[in-house]
VEXVEXDREN-778726 format. One line per 2 residues: number of its first residue (from 0); their letters; for each residue x, y, z of C-alpha. Coordinates in nm, 4 decimals. Example, Ala and Ser with C-alpha at 12.3 -4.5 7.8 and 13.67 -1.06 7.14 Angstrom:
0 = as = 1.2300/-0.4500/0.7800; 1.3670/-0.1060/0.7140
//
This chain:
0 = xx = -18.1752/1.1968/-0.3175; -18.5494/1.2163/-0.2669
2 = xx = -18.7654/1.3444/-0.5149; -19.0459/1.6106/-0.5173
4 = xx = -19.3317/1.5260/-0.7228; -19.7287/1.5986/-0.7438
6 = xx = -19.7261/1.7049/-0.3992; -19.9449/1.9707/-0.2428
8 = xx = -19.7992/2.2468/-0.1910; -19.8918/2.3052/0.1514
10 = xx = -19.6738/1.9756/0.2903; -19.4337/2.0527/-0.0362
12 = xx = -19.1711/2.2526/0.1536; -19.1401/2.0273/0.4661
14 = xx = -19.0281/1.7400/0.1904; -18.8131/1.9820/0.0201
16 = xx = -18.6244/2.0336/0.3248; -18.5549/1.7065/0.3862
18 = xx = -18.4213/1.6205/0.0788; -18.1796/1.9086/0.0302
20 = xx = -18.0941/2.0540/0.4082; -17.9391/2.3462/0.4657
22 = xx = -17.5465/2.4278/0.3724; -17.5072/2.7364/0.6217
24 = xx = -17.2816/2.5015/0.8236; -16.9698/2.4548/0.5633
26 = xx = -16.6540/2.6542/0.5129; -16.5218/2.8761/0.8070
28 = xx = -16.4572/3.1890/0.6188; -16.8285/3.3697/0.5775
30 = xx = -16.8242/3.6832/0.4237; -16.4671/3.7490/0.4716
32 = xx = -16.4590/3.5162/0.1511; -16.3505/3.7739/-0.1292
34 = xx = -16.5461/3.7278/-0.4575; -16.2237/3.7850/-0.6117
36 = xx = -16.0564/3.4872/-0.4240; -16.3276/3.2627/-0.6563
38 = xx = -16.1953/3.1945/-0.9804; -16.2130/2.9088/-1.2119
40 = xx = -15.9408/2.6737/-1.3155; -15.8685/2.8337/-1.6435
42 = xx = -15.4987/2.8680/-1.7167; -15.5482/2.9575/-2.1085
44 = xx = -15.7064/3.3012/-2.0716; -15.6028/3.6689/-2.1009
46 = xx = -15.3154/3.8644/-1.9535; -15.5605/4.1336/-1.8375
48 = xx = -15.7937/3.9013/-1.6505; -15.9168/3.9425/-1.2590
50 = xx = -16.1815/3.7312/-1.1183; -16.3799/4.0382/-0.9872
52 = xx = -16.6700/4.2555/-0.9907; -16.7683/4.5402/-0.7605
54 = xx = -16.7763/4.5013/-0.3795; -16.7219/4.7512/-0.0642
56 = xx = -16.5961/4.5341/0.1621; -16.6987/4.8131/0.4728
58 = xx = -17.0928/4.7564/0.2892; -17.3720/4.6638/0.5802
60 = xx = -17.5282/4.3660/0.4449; -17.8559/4.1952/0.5127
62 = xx = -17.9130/3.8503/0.5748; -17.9974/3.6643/0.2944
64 = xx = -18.1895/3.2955/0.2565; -18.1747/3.1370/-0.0462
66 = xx = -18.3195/2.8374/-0.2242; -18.0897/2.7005/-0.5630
68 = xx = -18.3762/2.4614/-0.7630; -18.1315/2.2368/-0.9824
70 = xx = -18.2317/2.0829/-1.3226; -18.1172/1.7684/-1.2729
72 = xx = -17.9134/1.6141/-0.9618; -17.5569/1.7064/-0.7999
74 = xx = -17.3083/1.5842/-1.0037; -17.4623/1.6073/-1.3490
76 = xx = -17.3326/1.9138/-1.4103; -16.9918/2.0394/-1.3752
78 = xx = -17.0248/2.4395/-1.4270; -17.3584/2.4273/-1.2050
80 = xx = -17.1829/2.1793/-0.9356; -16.8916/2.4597/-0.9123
82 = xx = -17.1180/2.7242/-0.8486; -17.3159/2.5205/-0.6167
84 = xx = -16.9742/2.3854/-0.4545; -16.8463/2.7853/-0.4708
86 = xx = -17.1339/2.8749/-0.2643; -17.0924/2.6033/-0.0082
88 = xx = -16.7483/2.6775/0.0641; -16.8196/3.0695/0.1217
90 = xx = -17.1301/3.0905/0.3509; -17.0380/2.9182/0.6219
92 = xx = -17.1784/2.9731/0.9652; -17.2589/3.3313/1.0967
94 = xx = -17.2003/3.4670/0.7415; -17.5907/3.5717/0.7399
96 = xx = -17.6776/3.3259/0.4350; -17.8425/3.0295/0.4019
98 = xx = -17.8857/2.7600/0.1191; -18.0763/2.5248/0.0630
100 = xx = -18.0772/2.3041/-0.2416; -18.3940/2.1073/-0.4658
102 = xx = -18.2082/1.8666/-0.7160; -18.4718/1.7376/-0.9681
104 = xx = -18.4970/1.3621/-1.0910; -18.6784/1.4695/-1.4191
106 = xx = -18.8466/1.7530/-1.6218; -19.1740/1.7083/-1.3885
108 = xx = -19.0014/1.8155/-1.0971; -18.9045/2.1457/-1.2194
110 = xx = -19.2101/2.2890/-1.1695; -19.3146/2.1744/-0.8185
112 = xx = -18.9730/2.2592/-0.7077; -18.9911/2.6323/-0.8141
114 = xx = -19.3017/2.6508/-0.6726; -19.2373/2.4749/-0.3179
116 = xx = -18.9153/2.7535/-0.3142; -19.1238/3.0106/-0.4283
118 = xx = -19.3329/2.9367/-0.0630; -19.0494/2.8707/0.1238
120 = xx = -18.9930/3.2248/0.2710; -18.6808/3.2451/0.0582
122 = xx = -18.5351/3.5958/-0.0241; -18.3848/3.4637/-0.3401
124 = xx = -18.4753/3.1455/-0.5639; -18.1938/3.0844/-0.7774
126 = xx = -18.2625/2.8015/-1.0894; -18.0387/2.6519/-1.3431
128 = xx = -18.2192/2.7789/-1.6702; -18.0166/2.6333/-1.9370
130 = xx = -18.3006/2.3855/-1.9853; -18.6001/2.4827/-1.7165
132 = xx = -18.6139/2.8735/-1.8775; -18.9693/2.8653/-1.9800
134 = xx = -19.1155/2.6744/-1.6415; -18.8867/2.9764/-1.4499
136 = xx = -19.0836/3.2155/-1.6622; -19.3925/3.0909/-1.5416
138 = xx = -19.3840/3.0038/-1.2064; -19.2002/3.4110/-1.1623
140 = xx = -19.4957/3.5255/-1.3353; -19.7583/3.3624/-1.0456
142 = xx = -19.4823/3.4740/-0.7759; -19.4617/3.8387/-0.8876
144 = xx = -19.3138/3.9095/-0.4898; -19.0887/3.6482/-0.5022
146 = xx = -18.7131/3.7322/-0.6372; -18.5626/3.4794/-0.9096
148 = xx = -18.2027/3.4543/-1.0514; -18.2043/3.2421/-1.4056
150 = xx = -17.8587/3.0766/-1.3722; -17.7123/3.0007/-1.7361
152 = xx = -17.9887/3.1300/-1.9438; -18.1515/3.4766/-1.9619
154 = xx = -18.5273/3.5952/-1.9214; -18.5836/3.9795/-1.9861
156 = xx = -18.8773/4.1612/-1.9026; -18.9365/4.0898/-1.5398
158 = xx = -18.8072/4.3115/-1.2516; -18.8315/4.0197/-0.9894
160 = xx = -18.5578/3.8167/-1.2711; -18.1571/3.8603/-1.2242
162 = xx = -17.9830/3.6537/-1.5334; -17.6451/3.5030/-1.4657
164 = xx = -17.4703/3.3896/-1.7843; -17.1642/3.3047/-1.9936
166 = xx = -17.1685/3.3682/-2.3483; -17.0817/2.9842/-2.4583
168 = xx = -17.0516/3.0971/-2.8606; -16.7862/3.2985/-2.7810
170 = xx = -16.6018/3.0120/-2.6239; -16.7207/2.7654/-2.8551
172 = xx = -16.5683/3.0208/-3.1590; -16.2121/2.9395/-2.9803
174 = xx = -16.2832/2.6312/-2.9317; -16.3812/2.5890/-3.2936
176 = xx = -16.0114/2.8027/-3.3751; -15.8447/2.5466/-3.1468
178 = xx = -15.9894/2.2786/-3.3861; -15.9433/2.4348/-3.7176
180 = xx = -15.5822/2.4993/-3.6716; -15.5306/2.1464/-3.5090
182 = xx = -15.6871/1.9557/-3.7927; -15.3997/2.0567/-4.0347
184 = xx = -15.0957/1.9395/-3.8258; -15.0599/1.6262/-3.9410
186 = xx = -14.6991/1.5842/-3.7952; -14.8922/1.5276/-3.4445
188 = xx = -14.9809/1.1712/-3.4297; -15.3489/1.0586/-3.5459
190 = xx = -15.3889/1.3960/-3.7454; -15.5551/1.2932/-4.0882
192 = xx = -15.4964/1.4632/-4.4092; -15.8741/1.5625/-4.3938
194 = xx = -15.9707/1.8897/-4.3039; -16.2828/1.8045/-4.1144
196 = xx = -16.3835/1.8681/-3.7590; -16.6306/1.7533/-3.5739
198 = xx = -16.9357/1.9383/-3.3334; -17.1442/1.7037/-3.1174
200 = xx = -17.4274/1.7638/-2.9016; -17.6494/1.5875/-2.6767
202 = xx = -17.9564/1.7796/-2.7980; -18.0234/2.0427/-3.0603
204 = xx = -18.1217/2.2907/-2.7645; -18.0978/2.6722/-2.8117
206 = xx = -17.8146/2.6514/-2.6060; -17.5895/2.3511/-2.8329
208 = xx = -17.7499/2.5862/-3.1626; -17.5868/2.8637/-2.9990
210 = xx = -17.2115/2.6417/-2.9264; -17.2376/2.5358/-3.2671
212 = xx = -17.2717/2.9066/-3.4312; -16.9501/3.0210/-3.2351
214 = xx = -16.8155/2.6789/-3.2985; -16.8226/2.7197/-3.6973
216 = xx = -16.7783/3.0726/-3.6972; -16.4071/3.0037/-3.5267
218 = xx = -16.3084/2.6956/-3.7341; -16.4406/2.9454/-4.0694
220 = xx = -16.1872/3.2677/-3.9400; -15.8693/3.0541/-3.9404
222 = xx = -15.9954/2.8313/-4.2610; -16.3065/2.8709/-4.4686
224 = xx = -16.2420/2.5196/-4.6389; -16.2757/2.3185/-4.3002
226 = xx = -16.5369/2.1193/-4.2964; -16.7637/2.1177/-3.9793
228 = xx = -16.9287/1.7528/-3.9662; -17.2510/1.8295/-3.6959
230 = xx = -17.4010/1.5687/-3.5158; -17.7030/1.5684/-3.3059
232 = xx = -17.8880/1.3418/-3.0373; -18.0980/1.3074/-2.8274
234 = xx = -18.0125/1.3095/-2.4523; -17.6975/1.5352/-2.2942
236 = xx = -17.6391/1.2668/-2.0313; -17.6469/0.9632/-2.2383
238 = xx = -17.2956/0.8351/-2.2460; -17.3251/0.5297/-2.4661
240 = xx = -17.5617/0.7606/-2.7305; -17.3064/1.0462/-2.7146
242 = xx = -17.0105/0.7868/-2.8098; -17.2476/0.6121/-3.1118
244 = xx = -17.2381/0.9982/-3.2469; -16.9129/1.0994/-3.1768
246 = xx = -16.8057/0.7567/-3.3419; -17.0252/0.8302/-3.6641
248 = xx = -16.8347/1.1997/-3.7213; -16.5074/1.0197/-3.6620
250 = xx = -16.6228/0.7642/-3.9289; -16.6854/1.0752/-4.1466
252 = xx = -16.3267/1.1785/-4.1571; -16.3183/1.4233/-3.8327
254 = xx = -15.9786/1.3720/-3.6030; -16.0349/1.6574/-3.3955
256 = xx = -16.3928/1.6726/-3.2015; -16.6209/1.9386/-2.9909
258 = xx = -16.8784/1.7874/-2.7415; -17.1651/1.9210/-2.5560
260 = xx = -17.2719/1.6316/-2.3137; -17.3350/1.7283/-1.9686
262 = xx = -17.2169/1.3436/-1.8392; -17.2708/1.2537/-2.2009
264 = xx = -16.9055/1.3779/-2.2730; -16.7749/1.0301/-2.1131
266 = xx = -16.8964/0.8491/-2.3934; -16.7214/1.1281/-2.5878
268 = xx = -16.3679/1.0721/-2.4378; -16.4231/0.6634/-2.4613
270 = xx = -16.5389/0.6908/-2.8402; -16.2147/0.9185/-2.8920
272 = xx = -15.9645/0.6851/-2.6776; -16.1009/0.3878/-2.9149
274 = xx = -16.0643/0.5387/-3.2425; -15.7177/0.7511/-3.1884
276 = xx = -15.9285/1.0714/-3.2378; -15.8852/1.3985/-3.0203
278 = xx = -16.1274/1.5838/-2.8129; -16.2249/1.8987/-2.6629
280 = xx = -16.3515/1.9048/-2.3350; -16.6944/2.1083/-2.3345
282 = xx = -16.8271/2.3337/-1.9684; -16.5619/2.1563/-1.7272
284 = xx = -16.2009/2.0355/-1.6768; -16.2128/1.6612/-1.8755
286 = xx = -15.8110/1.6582/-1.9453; -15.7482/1.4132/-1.6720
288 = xx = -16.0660/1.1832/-1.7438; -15.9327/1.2589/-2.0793
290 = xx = -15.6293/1.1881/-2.0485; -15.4115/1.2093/-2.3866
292 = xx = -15.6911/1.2427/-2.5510; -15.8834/1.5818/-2.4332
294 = xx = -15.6672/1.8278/-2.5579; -15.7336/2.1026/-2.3777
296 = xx = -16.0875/2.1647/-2.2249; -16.3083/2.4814/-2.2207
298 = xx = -16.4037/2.5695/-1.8530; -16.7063/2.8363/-1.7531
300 = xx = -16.7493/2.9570/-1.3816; -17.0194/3.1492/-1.2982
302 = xx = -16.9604/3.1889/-0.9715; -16.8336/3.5242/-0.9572
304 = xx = -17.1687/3.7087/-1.1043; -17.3660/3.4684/-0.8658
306 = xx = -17.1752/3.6056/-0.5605; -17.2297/3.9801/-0.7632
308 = xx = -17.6079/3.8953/-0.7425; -17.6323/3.7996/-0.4137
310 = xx = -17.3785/4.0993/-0.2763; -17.5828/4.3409/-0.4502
312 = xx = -17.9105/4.1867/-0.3203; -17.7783/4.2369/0.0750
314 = xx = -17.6764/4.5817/0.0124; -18.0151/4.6502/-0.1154
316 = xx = -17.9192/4.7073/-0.5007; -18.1362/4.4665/-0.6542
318 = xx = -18.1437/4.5410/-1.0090; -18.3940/4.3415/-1.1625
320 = xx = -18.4591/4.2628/-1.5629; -18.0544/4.2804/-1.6354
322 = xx = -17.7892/4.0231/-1.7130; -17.4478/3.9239/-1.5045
324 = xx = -17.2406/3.8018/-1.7652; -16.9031/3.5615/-1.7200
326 = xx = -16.6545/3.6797/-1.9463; -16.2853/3.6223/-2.0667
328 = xx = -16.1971/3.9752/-1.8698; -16.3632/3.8718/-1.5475
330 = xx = -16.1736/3.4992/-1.5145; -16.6015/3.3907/-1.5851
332 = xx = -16.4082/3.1666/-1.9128; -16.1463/3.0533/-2.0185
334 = xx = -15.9499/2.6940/-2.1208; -15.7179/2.4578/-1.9564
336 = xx = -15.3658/2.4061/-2.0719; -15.4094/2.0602/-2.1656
338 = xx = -15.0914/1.9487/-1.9487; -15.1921/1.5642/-1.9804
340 = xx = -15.2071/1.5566/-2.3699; -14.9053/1.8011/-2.4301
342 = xx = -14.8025/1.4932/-2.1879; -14.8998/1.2365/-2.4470
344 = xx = -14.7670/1.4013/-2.7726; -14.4717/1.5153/-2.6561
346 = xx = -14.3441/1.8671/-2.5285; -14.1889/1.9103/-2.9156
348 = xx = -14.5062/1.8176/-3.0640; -14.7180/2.0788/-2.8210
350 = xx = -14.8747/2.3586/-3.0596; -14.7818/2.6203/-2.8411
352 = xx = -14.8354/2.8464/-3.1681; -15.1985/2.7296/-3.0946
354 = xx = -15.2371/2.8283/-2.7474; -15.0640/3.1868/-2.8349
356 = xx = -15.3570/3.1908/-3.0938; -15.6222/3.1163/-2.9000
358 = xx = -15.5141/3.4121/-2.6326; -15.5390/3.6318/-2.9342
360 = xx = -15.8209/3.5507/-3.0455; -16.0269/3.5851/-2.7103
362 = xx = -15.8581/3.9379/-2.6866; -16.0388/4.0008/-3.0090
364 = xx = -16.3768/3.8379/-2.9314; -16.3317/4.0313/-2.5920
366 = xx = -16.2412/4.4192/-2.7519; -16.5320/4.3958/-2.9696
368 = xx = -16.2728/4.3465/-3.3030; -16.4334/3.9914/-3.3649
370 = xx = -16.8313/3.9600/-3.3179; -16.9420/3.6346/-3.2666
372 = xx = -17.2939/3.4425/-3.4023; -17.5374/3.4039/-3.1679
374 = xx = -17.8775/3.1783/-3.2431; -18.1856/3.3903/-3.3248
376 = xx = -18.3756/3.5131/-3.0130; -18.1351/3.2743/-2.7638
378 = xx = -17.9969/3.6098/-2.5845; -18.3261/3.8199/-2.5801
380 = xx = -18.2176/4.1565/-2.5510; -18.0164/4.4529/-2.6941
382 = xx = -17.6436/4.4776/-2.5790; -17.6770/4.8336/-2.6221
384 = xx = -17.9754/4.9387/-2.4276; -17.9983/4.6365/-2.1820
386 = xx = -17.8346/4.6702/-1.8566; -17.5484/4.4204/-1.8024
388 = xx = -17.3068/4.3880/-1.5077; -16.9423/4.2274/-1.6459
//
């Protein structure tokens, strides 16, 4: 993994080229890839669900190359890697798409690596915004020519910016009605008579404010009297920090936790294994690293809208300034059935009453019946005037 910093822009691209190489070569299928044949590997979600959004597959469709500037490196990420993997797997040779790939070392790269895409010749520059939102914002403001889709976050006001996001509070509110309900069942081994459950995050970004708001807003529906013990760091891929504050909730009385830790969420899963505590897995499938001790884990893909964006893009239907949203209708969220833990406790023990719950509850969240927090200013726009694709 080489790394693109303080160069000039003129030798920036040749570097950039060589670090990330082209993935127009994987996967045999092309375009005869359905979007719909992408889902994630949610099997806790609605009856009603279909990984799909609109597509004629008789549509003429113009090449397309692309450039995907990542925040961090492959494999720090598991909803980003998926997309990233999705996209791999589809365009393969003579599908008419290219991709190329910038991973980023640290927050100075992000910059130089927008920039080098930006004069790369690329028809789209796709970045993973959840942290690099306001360097997106300005580098698309010098490149007003230059198309840009903010994965995972969501910039209004610019026609040359496509959003592509999941709304994470209203996964973290079932997470948080997973939790509450959990916390009481004290016949399920290492349940405490305490009702207190715990919320953990790497950071106190936007982004965790916003988990945390669905989070409590879930736990408060099925109990107002549960406690919510919140515990912030400093770093989402620290394991051995993330476990020090997972441990120090745990301490506080919480059996059941919620973690947001990019990689962090190992130290999550080893703090829980050590104290007999349970976890929820947070943006990716952790019941297996988890074993017995993730319960169930809440998964995002966002690779359906991404294939939306680009498929609208080479039919010439660019629709700039709007949002492509990963939902619980579109197979964009959902949770795992936590096979490995209903393993552990016991097929008797397994709160299947839970799980029925849960599916409720998302139909709710999902109809409009149940409207969940979001943090101040975090989705910048007005869900009834705004244009959004779902």
């Amino acid at each position: 993994m080489k790394k693109l910093l303080s160069l000039l822009l003129s030798v920036s691209m040749l570097f950039a080229l060589a670090a990330c190489g082209s993935t127009n070569s994987g996967g045999e299928n092309g375009d005869n890839t359905k979007i719909t044949d992408i889902g994630n590997n949610a099997d806790i979600t609605l009856d009603n669900t279909e990984t799909s959004f609109d597509q004629d597959e008789n549509a003429e469709l113009a090449d397309a190359k692309i450039c995907i500037v990542l925040a961090a490196t492959k494999g720090s990420n598991p909803p980003h890697d998926n997309v990233l993997q999705n996209l791999q797997n589809t365009f393969g040779e003579g599908s008419g798409v290219t991709i190329d790939v910038l991973e980023s070392q640290t927050a100075s790269d992000w910059e130089p690596n927008l920039i080098a895409a930006a004069n790369g010749g690329y028809d789209l520059v796709m970045g993973f915004t959840a942290q690099m939102k306001d360097t997106m914002i300005k580098v698309a403001e010098q490149y007003p020519d230059q198309k840009f889709v903010s994965i995972d976050n969501t910039i209004v006001g610019m026609d040359n910016v496509v959003n592509v996001a999941g709304n994470v509070n209203e996964g973290c509110f079932i997470a948080g009605v997973f939790a509450a309900m959990l916390t009481t069942r004290t016949d399920i081994p290492n349940i405490n008579a305490e009702k207190k459950i715990g919320f953990v995050s790497g950071k106190d970004t936007p982004y965790a404010l916003d988990a945390e708001l669905g989070f409590q807003q879930g736990a408060a529906t099925v109990d107002p009297e549960i406690e919510v013990v919140t515990v912030y760091g400093d770093n989402f891929n620290d394991p051995m920090g993330m476990k020090e504050w997972c441990l120090s909730a745990i301490e506080d009385g919480c059996d059941v936790l919620y973690a947001v830790g990019a990689n962090g969420i190992y130290g999550a899963i080893e703090a829980c294994q050590e104290s007999n505590s349970y976890l929820i897995g947070h943006d990716g499938d952790y019941d297996e690293a988890g074993a017995g001790t993730v319960c169930l884990s809440f998964v995002r893909d966002l690779s359906a809208p991404v294939m939306q964006v680009i498929y609208d893009f080479r039919t010439g239907n660019w629709d700039g300034d709007s949002v492509y949203l990963a939902t619980f209708t579109n197979g964009g969220m959902g949770y795992t059935d936590g096979a490995e833990w209903k393993a552990a406790i016991g097929e008797d023990l397994y709160p299947q009453d839970i799980i029925d719950a849960m599916k409720e509850y998302m139909q709710e969240v999902s109809d409009g019946t149940i409207i969940v927090d979001e943090y101040p200013d975090f989705r910048p726009y007005d869900r009834n005037t705004y244009s959004i694709h779902t």
